[in-house]
SERO-4910 file (N, C-alpha, C, O; in steps of 0.05 Angstrom, whole numbers):
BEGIN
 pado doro    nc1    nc2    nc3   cac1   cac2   cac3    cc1    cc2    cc3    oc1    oc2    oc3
  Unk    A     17    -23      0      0      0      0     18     25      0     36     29     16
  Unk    A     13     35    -15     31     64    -23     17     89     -3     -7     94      2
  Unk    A     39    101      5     30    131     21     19    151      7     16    147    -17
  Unk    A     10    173     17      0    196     -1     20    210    -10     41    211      3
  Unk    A     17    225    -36     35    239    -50     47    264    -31     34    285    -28
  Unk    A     68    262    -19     84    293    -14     73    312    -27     77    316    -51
  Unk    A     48    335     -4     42    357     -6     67    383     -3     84    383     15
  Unk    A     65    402    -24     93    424    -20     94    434     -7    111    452     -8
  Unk    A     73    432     27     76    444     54     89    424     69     89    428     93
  Unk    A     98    404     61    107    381     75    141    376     68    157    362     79
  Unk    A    143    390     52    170    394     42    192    402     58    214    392     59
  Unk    A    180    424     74    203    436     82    211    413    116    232    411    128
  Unk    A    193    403    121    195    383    148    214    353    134    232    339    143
  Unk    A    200    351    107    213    318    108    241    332     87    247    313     73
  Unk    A    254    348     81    273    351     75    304    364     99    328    364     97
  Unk    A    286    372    119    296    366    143    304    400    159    324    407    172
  Unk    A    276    419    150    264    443    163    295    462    143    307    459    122
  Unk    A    296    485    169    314    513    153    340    499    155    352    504    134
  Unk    A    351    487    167    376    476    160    386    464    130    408    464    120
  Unk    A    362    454    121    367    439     97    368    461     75    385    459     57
  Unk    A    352    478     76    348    501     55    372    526     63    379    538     43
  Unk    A    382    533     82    411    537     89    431    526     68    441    539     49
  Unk    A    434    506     72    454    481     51    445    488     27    458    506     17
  Unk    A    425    479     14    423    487     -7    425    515    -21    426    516    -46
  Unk    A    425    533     -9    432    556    -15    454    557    -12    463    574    -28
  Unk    A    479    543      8    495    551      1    508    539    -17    531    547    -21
  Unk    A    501    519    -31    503    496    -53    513    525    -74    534    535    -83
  Unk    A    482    530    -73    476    547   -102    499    578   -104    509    587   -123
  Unk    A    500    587    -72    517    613    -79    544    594    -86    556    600   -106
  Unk    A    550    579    -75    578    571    -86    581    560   -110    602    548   -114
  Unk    A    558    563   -134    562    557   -157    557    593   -164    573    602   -180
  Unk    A    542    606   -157    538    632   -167    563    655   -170    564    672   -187
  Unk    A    581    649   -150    603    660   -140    633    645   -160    657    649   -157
  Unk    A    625    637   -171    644    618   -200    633    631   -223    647    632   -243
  Unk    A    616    638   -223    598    641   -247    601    675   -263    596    698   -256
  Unk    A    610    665   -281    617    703   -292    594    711   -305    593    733   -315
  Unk    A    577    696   -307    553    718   -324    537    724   -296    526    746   -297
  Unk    A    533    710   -273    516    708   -251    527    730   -238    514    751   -238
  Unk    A    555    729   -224    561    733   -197    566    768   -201    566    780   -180
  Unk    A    572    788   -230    567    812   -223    542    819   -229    540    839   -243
  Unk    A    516    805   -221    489    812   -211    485    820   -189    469    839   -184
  Unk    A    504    801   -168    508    801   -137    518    818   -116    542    813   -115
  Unk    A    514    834   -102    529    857    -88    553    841    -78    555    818    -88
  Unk    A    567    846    -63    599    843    -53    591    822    -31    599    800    -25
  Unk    A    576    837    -24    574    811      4    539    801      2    518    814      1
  Unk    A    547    774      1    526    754    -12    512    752     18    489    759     15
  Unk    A    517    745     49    496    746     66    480    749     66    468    730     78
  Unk    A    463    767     59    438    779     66    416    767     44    393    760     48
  Unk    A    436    767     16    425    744     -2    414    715      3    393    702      1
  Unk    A    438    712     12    430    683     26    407    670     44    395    648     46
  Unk    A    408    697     57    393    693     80    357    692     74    340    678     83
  Unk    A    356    717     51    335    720     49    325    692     25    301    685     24
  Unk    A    345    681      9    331    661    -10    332    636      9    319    618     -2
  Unk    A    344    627     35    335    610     38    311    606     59    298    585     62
  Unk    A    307    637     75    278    634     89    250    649     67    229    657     77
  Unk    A    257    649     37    233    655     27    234    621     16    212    613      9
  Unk    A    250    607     14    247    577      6    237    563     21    222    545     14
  Unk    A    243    570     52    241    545     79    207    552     78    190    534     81
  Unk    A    199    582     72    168    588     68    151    580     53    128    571     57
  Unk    A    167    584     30    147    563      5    139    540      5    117    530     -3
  Unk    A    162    527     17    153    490     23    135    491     52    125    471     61
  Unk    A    135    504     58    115    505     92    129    506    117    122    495    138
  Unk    A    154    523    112    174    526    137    166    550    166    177    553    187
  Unk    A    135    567    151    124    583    171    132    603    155    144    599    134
  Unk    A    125    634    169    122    656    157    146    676    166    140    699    171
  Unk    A    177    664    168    196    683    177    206    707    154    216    729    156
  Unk    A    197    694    133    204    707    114    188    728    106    199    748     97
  Unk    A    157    727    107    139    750    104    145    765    126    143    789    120
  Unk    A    151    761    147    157    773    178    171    790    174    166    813    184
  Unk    A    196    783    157    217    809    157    217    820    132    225    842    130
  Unk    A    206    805    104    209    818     82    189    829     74    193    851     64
  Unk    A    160    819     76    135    819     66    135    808     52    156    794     52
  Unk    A    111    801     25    103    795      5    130    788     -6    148    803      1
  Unk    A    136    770    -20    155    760    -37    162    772    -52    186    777    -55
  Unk    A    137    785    -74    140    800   -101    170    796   -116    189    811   -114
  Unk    A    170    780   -127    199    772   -143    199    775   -161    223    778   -166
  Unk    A    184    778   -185    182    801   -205    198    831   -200    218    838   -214
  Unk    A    186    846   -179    190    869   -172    221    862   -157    239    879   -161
  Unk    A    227    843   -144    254    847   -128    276    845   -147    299    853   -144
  Unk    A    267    833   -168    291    828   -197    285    846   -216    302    846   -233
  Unk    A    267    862   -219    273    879   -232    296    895   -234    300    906   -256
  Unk    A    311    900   -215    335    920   -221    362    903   -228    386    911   -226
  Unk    A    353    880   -236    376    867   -248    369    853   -279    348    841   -284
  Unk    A    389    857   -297    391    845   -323    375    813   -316    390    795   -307
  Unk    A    356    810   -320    351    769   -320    352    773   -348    339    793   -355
  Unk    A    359    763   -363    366    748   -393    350    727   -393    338    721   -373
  Unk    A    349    716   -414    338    689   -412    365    667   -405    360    647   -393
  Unk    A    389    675   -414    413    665   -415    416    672   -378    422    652   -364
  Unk    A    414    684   -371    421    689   -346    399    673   -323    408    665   -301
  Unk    A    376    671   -329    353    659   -315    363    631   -322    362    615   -303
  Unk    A    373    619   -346    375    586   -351    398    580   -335    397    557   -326
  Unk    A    422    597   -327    437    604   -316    432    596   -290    442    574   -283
  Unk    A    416    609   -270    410    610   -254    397    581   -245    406    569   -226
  Unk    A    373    570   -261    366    548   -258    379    530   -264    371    511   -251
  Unk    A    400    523   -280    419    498   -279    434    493   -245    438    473   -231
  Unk    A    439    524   -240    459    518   -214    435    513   -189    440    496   -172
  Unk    A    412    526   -188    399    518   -176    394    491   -171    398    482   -148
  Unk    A    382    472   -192    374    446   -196    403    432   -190    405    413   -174
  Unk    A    424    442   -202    447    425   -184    447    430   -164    452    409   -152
  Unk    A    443    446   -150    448    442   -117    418    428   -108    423    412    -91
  Unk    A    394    429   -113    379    417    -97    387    380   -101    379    362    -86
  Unk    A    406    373   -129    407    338   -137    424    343   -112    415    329    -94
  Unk    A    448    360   -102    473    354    -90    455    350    -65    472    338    -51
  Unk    A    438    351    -53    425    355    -26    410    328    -22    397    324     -2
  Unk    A    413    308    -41    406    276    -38    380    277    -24    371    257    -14
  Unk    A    363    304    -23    330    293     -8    316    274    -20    322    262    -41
  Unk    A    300    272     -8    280    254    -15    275    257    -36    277    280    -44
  Unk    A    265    235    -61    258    236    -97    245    248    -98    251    266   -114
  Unk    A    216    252    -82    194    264    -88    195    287    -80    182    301    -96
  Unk    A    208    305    -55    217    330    -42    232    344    -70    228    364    -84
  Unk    A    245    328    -70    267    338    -95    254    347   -128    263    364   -144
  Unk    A    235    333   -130    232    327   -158    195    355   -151    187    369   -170
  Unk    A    185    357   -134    178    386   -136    186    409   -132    173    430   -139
  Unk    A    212    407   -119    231    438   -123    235    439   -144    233    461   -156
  Unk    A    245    416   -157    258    423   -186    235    432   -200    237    450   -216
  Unk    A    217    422   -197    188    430   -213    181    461   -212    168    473   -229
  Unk    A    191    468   -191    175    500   -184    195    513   -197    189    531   -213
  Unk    A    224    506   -193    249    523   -207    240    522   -237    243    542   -251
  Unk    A    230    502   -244    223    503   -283    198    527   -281    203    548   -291
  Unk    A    177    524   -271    159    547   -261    174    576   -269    177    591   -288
  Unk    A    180    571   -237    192    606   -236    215    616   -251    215    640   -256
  Unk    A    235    603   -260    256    607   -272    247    629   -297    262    649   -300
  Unk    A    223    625   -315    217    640   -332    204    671   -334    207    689   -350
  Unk    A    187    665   -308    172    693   -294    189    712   -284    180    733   -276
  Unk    A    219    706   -285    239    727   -275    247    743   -302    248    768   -302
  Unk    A    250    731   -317    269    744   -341    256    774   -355    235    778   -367
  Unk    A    275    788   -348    267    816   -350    272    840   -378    261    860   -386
  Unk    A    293    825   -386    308    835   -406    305    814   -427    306    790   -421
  Unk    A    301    824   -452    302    802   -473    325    807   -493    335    830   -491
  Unk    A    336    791   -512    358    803   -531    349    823   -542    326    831   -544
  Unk    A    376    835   -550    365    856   -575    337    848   -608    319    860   -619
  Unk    A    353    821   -610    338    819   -628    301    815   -631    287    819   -651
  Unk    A    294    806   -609    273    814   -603    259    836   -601    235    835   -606
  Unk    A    274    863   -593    261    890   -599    251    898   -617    228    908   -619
  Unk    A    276    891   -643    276    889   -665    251    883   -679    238    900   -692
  Unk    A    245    855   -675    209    855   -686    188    871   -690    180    886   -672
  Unk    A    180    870   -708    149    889   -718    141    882   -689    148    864   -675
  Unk    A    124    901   -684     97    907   -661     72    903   -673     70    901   -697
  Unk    A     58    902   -661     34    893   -673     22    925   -674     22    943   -656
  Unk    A      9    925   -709      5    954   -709     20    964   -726     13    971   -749
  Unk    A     42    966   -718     70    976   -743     84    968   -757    103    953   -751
  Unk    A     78    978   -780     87    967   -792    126    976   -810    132   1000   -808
  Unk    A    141    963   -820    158    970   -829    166    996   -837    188    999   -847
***
C-alpha cells in the first residue's frame, strides 16, 4: 500500500526544516560565486542574499512565515527587476539551482517538486530580452 503523495507544505519538514534550505543555498551561492555571467548581478557581500533566499524557500515549502515577517510579500518580479535576467542568465540561474537541490540527496519526491517549481519560476523572472527581439514588428507597425 503506497503513502499519499508529498504535499509542498510538507516539504520543508521531510527535507529536514531551515537547515536543509541553508545548505542548499549555500550549494547554489557557491556555484553563483564561479559564475561570470551570474556573480556581477550580486552585491559584494552575498549574506543577506542568502539569507533571504533561503527563508523565502524554507516558506514556500511550509517552513512558517519568517520570511513575510521580515520581508513581506515576496513580489519577485519586482525584487529582480533591477537586475539584467536574460533568458541566458535565468537558464543560468536554474541549472545551478537544480544542481544544488540533486547535491542535497532529499528525498525523490521533495526533490523532484523543487525542481518543478524552479522550471515554473525560472521564466517569470526574465526581465530583459535580446536585442533581437526588440527588433520585431509590433503589432500595429508596420515597417
Amino acid at each position: 500500500m503506497s503513502s499519499a503523495p508529498l504535499e509542498p507544505h510538507q516539504v520543508h519538514d521531510v527535507v529536514g526544516g531551515q537547515a536543509a534550505f541553508d545548505a542548499l543555498v549555500e550549494a547554489f551561492y557557491d556555484r553563483v560565486e564561479r559564475d561570470a555571467l551570474l556573480r556581477p548581478m550580486y552585491p559584494e557581500d552575498l549574506a543577506p542574499g542568502k539569507r533571504h533566499l533561503a527563508l523565502f524557500l524554507a516558506q514556500y515549502w511550509g517552513g512558517g512565515n519568517v520570511y513575510g515577517r521580515e520581508r513581506g510579500h515576496p513580489r519577485l518580479r519586482m525584487r529582480h527587476a533591477p537586475f539584467p535576467v536574460t533568458p541566458e542568465a535565468a537558464l543560468r540561474w536554474a541549472q545551478h539551482m537544480a544542481a544544488s537541490v540533486r547535491d542535497q540527496a532529499w528525498p525523490e519526491e521533495a526533490e523532484a517538486l523543487v525542481l518543478a517549481y524552479v522550471a515554473r519560476a525560472t521564466p517569470t523572472l526574465i526581465n530583459q530580452l535580446p536585442p533581437e527581439v526588440d527588433e520585431l514588428p509590433r503589432r500595429g507597425r508596420t515597417g
